[in-house]
C-alpha positions in Angstrom: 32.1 40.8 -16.8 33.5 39.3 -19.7 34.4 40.8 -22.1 34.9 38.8 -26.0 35.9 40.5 -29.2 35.7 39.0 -32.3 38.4 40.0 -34.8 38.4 39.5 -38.8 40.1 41.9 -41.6 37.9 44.4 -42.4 35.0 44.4 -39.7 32.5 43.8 -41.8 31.7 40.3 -42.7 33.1 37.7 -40.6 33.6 39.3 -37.0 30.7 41.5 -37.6 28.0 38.4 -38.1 30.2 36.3 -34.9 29.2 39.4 -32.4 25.5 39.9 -33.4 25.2 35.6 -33.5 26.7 35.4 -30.1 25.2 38.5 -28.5 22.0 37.0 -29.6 22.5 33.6 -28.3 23.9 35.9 -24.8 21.1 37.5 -25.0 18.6 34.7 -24.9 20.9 32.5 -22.4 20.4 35.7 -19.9 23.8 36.2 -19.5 23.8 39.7 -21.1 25.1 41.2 -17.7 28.1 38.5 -17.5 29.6 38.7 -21.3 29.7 41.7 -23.4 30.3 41.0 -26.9 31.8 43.2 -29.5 33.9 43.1 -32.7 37.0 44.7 -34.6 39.0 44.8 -37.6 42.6 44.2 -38.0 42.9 47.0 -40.6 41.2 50.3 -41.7 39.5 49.9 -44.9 35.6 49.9 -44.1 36.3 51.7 -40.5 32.8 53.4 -39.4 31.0 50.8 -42.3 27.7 48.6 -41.0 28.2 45.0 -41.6 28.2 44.3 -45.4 25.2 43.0 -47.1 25.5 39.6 -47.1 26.3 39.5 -43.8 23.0 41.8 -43.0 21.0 39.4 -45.5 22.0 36.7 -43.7 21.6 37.8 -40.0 18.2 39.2 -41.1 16.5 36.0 -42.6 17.6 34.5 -39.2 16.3 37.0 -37.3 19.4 37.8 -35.9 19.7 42.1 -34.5 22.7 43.7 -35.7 21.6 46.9 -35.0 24.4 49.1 -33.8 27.1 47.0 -35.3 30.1 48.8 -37.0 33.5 48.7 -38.5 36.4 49.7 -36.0 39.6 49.2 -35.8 41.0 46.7 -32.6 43.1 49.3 -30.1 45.8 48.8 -27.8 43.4 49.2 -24.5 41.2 46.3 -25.8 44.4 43.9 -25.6 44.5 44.7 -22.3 40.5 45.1 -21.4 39.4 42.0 -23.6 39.8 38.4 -22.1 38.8 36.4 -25.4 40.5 38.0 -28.7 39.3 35.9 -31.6 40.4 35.8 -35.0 38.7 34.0 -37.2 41.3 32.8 -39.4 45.3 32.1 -39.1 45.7 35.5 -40.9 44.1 37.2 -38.7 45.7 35.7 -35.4 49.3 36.6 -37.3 47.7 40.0 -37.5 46.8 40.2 -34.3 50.5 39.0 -32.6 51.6 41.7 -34.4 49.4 44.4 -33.3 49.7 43.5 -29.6 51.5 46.5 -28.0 52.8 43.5 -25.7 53.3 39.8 -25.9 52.0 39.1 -22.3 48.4 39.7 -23.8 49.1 37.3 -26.8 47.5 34.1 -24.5 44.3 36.2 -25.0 44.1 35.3 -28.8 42.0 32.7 -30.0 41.5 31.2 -33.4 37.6 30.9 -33.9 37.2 27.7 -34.1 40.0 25.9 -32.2 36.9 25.1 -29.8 35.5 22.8 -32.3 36.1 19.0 -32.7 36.6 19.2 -36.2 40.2 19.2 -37.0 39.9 19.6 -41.0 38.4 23.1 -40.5 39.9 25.0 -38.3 39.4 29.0 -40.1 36.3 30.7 -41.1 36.6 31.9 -44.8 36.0 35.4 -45.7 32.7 35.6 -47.8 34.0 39.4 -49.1 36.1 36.9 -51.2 34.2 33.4 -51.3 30.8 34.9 -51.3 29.4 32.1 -49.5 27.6 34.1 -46.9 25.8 30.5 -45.5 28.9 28.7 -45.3 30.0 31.4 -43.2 27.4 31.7 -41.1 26.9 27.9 -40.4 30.4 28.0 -39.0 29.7 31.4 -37.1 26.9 29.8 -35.5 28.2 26.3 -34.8 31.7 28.1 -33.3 29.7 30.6 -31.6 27.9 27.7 -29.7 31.2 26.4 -28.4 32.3 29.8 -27.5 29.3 30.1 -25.2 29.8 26.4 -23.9 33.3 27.4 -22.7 32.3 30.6 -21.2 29.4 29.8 -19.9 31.7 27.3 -17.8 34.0 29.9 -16.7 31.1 31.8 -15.4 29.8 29.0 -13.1 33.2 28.3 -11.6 
């Protein structure tokens, strides 16, 4: 199993709307029982929260499940459990370095879109602060396709 955690600020725009786009795509590539798919927050603002509204506005009109989705806080056992720790922006992979109880897990953290070919954007911006929820989402679900791609390959090896 492999296991891939999506990480943004809060937990409640960014990462939130990455898990329930690439559990969905999982989901319908049948690989539910190879990747499990979850997401985290870097700090403890909205901690228990559902993904905010624009993010469920979104995933809705694309028919997208985020049912059981909620705010929490990335722990010190999922540095160690996780194999793919992805931030979505170079704030949150800083973050992240920071919270690792130890550097030997740090080869585990991924900027979002360092998969994609596009060199000019390489961070997802926050939508709690753009409130550009499609922008957003068109590079959740363009990233999430190359995430998938990748590990669909490490699966098949």
């Amino acid at each position: 199993m492999i296991n891939v955690l999506f990480v943004c600020l809060g937990n409640i725009c960014r990462s939130t709307m990455a898990e329930a786009v690439f559990r969905d795509k999982v989901e319908k590539a049948g690989l539910s029982s190879s990747i499990n798919v979850s997401s985290a927050a870097t700090g403890s603002w909205n901690l228990g929260d559902t993904p905010h509204r624009g993010t469920q506005e979104i995933l809705k009109n694309n028919g997208i499940n985020f049912d059981g989705i909620y705010s929490t806080k990335i722990t010190d056992e999922e540095f160690e459990k996780v194999d793919y720790i992805i931030g979505m922006d170079e704030s949150n992979i800083s973050n992240l370095l920071k919270l690792s109880p130890s550097s030997k897990w740090n080869n585990k953290v991924h900027l979002f879109l360092s998969e994609s070919i596009d060199e000019k954007r390489q961070e997802v911006p926050d939508p709690y602060y753009t409130g550009d929820f499609d922008l957003t989402y068109e590079l959740v679900s363009f990233g999430t396709d190359k995430w998938l791609e990748k590990i669909t390959k490490e699966i098949q090896k």
